[in-house]
Backbone bond lengths (Angstrom), bond angles and torsions (degrees), N, CA, C in turn:
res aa  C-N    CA-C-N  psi(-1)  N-CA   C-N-CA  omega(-1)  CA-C   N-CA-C  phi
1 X - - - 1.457 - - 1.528 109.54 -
2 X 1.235 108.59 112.51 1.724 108.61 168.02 1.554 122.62 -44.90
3 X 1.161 122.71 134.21 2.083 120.62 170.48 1.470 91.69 -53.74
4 X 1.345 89.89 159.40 1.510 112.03 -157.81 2.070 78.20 -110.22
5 X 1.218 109.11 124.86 1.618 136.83 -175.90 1.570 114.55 -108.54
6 X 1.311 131.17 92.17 1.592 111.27 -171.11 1.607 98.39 -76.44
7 X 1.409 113.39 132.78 1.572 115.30 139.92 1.549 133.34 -12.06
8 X 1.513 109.02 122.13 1.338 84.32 170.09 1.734 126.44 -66.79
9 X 1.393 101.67 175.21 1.293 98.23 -179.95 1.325 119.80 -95.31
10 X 1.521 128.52 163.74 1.189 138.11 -173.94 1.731 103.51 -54.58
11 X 1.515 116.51 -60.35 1.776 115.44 158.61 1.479 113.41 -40.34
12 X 1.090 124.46 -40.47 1.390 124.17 169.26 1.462 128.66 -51.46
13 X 1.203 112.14 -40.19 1.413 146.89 -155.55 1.724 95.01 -86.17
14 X 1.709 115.72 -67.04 1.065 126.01 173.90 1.427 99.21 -53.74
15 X 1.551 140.72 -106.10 0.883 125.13 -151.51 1.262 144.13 -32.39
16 X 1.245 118.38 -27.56 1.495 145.43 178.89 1.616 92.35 -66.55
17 X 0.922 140.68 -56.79 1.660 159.68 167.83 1.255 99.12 -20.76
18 X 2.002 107.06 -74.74 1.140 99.99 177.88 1.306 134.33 -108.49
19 X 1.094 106.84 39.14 1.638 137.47 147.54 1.411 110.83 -64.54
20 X 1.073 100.48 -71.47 1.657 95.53 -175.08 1.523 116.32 -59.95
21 X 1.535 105.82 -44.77 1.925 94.84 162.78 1.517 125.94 -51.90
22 X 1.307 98.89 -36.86 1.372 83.47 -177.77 2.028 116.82 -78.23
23 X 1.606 102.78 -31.00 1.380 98.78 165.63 1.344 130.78 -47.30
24 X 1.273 107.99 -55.56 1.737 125.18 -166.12 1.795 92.39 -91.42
25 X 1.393 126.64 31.69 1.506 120.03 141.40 1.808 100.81 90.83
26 X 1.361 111.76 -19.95 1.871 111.82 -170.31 1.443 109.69 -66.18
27 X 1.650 131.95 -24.07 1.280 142.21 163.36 1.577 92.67 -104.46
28 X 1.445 117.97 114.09 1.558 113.23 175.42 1.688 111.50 -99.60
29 X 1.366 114.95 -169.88 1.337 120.37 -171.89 1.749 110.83 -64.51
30 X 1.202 124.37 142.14 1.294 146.36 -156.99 1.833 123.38 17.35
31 X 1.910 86.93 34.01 1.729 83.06 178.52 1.320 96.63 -92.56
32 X 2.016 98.56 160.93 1.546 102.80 -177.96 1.369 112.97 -83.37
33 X 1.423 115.94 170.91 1.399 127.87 -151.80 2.066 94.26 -125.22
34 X 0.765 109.91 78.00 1.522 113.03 170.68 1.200 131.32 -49.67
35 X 1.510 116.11 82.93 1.537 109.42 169.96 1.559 132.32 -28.71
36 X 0.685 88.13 -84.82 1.835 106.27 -176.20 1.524 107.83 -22.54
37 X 2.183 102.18 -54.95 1.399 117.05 178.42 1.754 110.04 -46.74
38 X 1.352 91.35 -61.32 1.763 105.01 -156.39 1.605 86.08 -62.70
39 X 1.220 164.21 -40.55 1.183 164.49 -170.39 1.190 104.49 -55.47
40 X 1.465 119.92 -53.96 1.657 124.30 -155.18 1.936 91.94 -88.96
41 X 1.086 122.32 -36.52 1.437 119.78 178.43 1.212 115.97 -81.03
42 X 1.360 120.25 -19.85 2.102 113.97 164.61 1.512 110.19 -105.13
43 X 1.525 120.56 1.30 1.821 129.41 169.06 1.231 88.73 47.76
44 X 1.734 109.68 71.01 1.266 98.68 156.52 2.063 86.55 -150.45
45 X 1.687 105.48 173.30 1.196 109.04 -166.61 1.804 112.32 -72.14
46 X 1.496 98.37 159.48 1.642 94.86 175.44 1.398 127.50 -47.38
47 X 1.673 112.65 -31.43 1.001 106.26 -168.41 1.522 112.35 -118.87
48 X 1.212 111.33 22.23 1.725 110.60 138.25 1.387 100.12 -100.42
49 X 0.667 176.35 -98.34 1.903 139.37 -176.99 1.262 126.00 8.27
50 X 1.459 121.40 -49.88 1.350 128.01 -169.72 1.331 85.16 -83.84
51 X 1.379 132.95 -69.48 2.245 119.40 -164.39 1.556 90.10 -49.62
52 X 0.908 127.63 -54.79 1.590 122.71 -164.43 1.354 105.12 -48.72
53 X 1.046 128.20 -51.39 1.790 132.68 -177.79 1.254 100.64 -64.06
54 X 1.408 111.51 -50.99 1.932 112.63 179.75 1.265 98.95 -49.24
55 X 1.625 137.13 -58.02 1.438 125.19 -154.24 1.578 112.39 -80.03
56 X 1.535 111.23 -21.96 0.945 122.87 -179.94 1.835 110.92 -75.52
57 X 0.914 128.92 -40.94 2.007 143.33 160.26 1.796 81.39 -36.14
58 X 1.417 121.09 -71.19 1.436 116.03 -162.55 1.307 118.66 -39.53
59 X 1.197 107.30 -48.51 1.450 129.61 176.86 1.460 122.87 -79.43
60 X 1.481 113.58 32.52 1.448 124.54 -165.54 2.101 115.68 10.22
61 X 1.303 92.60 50.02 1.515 85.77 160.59 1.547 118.26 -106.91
62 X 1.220 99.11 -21.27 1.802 111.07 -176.32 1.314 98.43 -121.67
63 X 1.642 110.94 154.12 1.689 140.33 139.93 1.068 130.43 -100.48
64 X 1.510 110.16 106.79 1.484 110.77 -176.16 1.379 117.94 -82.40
65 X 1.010 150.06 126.63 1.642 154.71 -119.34 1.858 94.06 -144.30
66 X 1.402 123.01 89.73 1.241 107.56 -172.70 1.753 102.02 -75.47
67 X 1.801 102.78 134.88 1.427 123.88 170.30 1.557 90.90 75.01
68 X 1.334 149.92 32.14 1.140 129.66 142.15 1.961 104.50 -132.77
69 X 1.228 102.59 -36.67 2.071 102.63 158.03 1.511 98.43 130.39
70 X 1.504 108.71 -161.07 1.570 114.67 -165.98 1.835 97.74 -99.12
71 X 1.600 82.75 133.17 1.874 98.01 170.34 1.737 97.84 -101.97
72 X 1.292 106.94 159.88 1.502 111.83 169.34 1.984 101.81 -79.62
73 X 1.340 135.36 125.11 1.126 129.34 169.08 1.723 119.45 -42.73
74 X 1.470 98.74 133.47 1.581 94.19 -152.40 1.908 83.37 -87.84
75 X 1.419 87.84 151.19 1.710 101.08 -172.04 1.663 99.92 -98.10
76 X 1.033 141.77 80.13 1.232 155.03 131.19 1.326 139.46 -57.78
77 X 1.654 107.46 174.10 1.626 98.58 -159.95 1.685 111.95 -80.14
78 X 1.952 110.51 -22.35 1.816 104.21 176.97 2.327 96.04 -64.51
79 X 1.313 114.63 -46.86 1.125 109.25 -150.42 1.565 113.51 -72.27
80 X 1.497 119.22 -31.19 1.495 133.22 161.36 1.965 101.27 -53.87
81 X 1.134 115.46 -75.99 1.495 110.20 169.68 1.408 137.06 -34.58
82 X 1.458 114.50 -33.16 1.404 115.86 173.83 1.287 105.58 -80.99
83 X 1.716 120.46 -35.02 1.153 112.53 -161.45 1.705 118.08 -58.85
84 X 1.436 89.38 -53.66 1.515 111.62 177.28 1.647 129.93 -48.17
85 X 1.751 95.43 -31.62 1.636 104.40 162.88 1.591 110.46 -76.26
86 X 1.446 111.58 -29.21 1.641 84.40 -156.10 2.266 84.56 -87.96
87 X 1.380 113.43 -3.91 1.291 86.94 168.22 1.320 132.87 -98.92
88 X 1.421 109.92 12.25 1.442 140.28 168.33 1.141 102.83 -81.98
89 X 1.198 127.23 -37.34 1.526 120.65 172.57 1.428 147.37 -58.95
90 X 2.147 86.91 -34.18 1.502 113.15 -165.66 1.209 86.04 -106.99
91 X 1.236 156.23 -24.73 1.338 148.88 173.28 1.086 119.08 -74.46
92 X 1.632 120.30 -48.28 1.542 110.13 153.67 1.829 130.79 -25.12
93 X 1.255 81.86 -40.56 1.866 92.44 -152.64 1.864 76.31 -80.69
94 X 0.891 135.11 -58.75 1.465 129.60 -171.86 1.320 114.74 -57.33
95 X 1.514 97.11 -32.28 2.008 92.63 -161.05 1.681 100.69 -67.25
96 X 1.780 107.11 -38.12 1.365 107.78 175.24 1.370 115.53 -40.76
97 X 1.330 110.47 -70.87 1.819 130.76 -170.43 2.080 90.88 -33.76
98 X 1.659 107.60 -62.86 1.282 104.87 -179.41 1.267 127.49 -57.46
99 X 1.297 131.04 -15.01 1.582 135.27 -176.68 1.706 101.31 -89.90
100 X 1.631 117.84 -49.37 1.554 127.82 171.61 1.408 99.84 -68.91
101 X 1.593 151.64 -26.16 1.544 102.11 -178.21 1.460 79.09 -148.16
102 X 1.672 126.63 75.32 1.425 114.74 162.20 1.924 98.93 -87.36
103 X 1.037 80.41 170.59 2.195 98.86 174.49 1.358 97.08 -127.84
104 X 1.704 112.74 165.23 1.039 112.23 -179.06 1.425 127.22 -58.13
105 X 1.487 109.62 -28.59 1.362 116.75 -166.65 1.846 102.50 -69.70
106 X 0.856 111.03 -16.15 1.517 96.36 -178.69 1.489 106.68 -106.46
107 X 1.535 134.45 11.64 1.102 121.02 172.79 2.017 93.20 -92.90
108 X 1.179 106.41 -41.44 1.643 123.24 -179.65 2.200 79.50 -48.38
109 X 0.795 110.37 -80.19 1.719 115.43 -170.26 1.910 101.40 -18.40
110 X 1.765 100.83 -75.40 1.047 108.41 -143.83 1.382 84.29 -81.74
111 X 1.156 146.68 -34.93 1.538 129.77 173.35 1.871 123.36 -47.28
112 X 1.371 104.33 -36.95 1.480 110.82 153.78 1.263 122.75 -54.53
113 X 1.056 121.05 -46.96 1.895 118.14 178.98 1.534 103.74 -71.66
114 X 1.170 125.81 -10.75 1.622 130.89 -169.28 1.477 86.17 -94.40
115 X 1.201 109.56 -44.51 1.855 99.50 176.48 1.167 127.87 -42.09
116 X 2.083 94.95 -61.41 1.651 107.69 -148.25 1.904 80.02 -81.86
117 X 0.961 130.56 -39.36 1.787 120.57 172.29 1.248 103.79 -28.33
118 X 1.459 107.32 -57.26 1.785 97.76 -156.57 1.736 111.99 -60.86
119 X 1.518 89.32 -48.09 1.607 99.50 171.87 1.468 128.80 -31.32
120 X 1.704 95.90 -53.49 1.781 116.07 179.72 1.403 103.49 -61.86
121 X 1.730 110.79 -38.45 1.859 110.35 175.71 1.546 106.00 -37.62
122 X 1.500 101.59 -54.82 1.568 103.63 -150.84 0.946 109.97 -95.36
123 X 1.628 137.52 15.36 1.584 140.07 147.20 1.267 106.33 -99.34
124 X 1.747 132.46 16.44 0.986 86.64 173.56 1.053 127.88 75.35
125 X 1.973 141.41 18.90 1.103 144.02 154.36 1.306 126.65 -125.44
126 X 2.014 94.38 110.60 0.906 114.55 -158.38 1.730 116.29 -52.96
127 X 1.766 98.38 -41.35 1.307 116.62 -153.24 1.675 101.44 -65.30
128 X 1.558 102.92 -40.77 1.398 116.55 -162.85 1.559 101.61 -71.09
129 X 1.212 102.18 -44.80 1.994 103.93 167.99 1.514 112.87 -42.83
130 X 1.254 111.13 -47.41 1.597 110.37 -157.14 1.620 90.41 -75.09
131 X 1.250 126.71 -48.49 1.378 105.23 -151.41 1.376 100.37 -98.43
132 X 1.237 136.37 -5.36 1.374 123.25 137.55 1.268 148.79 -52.71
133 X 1.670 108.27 -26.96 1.368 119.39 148.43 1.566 127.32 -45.66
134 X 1.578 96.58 -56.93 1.375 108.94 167.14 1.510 134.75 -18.81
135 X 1.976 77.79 -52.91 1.737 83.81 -174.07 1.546 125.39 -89.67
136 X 1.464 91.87 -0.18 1.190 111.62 166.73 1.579 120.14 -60.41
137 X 0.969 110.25 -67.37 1.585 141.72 176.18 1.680 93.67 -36.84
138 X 1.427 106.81 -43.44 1.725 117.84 -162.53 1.726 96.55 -77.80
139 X 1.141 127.86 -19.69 1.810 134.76 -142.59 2.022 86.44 -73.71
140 X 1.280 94.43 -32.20 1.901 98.03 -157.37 1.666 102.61 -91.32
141 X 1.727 119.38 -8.92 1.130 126.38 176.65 1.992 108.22 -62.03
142 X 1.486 104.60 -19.74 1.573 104.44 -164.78 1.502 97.06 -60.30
143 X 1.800 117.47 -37.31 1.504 120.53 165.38 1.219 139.23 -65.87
144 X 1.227 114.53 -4.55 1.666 124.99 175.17 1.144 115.48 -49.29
145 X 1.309 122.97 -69.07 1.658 115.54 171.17 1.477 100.41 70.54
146 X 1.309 115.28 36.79 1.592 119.46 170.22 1.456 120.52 -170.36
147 X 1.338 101.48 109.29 1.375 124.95 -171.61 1.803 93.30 -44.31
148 X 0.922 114.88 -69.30 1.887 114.62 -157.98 1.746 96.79 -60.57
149 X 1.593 125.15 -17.10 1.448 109.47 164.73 1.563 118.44 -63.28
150 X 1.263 98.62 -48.16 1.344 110.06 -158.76 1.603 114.35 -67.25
151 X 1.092 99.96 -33.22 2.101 123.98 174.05 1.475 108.49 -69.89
152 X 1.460 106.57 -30.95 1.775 106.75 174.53 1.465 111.77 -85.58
153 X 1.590 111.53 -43.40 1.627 99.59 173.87 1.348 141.13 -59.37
154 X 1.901 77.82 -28.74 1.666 78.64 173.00 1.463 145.29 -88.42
155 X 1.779 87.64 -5.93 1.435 100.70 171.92 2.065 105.77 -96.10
156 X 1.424 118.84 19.67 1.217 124.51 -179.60 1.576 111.28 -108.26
157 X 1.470 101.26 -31.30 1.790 109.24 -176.88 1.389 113.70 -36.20
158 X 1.586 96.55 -68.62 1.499 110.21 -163.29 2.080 106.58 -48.07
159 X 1.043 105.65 -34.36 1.784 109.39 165.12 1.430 93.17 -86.56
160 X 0.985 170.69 -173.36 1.170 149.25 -35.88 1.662 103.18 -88.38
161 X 1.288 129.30 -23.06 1.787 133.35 146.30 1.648 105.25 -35.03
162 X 1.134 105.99 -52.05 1.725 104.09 -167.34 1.747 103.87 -86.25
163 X 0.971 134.82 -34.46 1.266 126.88 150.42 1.258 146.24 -84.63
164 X 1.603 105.34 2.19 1.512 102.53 133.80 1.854 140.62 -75.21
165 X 1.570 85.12 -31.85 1.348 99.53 173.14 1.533 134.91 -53.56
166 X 1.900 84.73 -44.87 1.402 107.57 173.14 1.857 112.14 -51.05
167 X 1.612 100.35 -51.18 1.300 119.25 -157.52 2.337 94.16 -66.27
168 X 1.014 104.32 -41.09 1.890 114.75 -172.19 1.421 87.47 -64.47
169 X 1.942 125.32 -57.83 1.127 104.06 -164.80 1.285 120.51 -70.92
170 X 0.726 156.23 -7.51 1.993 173.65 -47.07 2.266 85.11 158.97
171 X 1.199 97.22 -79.85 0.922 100.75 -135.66 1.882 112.93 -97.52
172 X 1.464 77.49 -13.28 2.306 110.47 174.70 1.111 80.65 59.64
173 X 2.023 112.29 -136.70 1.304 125.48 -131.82 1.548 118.80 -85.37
174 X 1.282 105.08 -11.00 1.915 105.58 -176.62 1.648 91.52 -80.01
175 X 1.356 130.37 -46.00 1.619 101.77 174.57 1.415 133.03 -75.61
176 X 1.424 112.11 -16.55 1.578 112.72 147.58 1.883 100.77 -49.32
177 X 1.275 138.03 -81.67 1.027 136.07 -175.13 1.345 107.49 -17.68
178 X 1.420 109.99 -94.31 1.311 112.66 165.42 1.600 125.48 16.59
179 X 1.471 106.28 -97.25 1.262 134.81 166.93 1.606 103.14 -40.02
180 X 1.421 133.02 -32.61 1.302 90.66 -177.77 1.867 95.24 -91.61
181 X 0.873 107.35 -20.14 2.120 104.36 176.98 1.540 98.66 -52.18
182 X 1.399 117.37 -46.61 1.615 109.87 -178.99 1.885 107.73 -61.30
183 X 0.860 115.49 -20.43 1.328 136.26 -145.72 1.562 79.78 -86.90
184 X 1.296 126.24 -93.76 1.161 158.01 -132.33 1.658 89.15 -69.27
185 X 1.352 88.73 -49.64 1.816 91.48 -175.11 1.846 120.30 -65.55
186 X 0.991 96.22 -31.22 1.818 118.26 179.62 1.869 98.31 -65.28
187 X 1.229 104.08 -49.74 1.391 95.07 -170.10 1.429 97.85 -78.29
188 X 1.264 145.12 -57.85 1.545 128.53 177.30 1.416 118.04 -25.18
189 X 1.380 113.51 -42.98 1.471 121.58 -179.39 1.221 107.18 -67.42
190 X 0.912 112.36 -43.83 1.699 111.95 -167.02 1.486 105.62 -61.32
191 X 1.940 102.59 -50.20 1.818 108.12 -169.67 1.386 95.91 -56.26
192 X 1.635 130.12 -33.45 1.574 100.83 -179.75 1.164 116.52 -117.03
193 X 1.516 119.13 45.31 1.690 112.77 151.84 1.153 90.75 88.36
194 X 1.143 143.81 7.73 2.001 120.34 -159.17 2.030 87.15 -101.93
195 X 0.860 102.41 120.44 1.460 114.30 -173.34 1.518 122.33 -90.63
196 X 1.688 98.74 -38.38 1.433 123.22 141.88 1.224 123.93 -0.11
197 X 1.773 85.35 -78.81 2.020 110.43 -142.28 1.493 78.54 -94.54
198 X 1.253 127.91 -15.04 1.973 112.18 173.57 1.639 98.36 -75.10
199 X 0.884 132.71 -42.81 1.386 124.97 -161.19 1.626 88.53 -77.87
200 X 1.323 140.38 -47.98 1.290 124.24 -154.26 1.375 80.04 -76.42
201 X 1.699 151.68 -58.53 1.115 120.61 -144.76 1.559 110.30 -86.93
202 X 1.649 132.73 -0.11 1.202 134.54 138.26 1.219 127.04 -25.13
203 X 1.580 105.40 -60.14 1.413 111.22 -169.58 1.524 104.09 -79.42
204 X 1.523 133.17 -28.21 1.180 108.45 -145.80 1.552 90.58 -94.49
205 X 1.492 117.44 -7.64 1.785 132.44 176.18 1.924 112.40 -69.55
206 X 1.057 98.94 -33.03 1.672 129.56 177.11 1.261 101.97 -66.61
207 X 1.496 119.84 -91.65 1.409 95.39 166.20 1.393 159.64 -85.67
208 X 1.303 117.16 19.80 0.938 135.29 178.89 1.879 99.60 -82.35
209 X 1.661 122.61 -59.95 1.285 110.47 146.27 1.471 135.08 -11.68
210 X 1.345 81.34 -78.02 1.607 84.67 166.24 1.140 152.01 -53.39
211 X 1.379 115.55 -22.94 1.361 129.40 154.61 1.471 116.25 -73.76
212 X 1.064 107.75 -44.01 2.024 128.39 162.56 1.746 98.97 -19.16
213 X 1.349 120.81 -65.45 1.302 167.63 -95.94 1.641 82.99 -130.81
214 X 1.489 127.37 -83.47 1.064 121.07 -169.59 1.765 112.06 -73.78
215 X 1.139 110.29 -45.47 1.573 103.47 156.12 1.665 121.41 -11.15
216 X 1.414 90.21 -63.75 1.433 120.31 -155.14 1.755 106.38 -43.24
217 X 1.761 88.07 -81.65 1.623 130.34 -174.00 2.314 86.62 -54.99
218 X 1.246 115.86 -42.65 1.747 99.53 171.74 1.408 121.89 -63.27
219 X 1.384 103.43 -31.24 1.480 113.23 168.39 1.236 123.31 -36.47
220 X 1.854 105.30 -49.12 1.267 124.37 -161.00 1.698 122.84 -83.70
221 X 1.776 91.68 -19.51 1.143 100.68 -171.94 1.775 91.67 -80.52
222 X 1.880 90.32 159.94 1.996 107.45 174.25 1.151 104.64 -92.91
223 X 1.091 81.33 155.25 2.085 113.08 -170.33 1.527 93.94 -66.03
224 X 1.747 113.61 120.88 1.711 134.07 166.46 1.354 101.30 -21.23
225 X 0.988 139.98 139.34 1.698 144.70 168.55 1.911 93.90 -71.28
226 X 1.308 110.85 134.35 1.435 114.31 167.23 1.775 113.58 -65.80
């Protein structure tokens, strides 16, 4: 007998929707998010729209504005900066746990995503890069062993998806590059325990992103009126 799997839900369904608009730039930084609209264009009710915006606030992609409605969270230079420390923080503490007690099966794992990355490098897909990274990032979560990590990352992904994205589209193929040298180098560390050289090449992947990231979003901004 197969495990019994519930469906996602219709709130599920929506948010994910506008998740990805707001990632891939189609809802941009602090534009409003129109109920009524987004309802009549996915034919679904107001108020799976409204949980969807609620779950989505959790997940710092939206601001819900009581009595004026939902803004997309504006991607700026305090909110790119915090993000990146507090996931420099929680990845540290994991990447260790993963360098002290990996097994083979997860070097066989994460050496596959180092593959199908490289692959996505060399077609040229952006999308398939990003969310393979992702799961990368996720490979060292099997060591967490802590409920309040796992509840914070996951309501952090969906922003660090949109500011990586931001940071690849900005900058295309040298930060794919990049990322796989961070890549390549992280897992050497890991195969020999050096716990160290994971945290230094964490951090120096962190901000270098991050600057990627603020680059990026200045890029975007218009030139001061004279």
């Amino acid at each position: 007998m197969k495990p019994f799997k519930p469906s996602e839900t219709l709130t599920e369904q929506v948010a994910r929707h506008l998740d990805d608009l707001i990632v891939f730039g189609q809802l941009r930084s602090g534009e409003r998010i129109y109920e009524t609209t987004m309802a009549r264009e996915l034919e679904v009710s107001h108020g799976s729209v409204r949980e969807a915006l609620l779950l989505l606030e959790r997940r710092h992609l939206v601001r819900n504005v009581p009595r004026k409605g939902a803004f997309v969270k504006e991607l700026d230079a305090f909110f790119v900066t915090s993000l990146y420390e507090t996931l420099e923080l929680i990845l540290g503490h994991t990447s260790r746990k993963l360098a002290h007690q990996w097994q083979p099966a997860d070097m066989e794992k994460i050496e596959s995503l180092y593959e199908r990355m490289s692959d996505c490098y060399r077609q040229g897909d952006l999308t398939g890069f990003l969310d393979l990274g992702m799961q990368y990032a996720q490979a060292s979560l099997v060591y967490a062993d802590n409920y309040f990590i796992l509840e914070a990352l996951r309501d952090l992904w969906p922003s660090a998806r949109r500011c990586a994205f931001e940071a690849f589209r900005h900058s295309n193929q040298q930060v794919l590059a990049d990322n796989l040298t961070h890549m390549r180098d992280s897992i050497d560390a890991v195969k020999q325990r050096d716990e160290e050289a994971v945290i230094r090449i964490l951090h120096r992947y962190a901000t270098q992103q991050r600057n990627q990231v603020l680059d990026a979003i200045g890029a975007a901004q218009p030139e001061p009126v004279a």
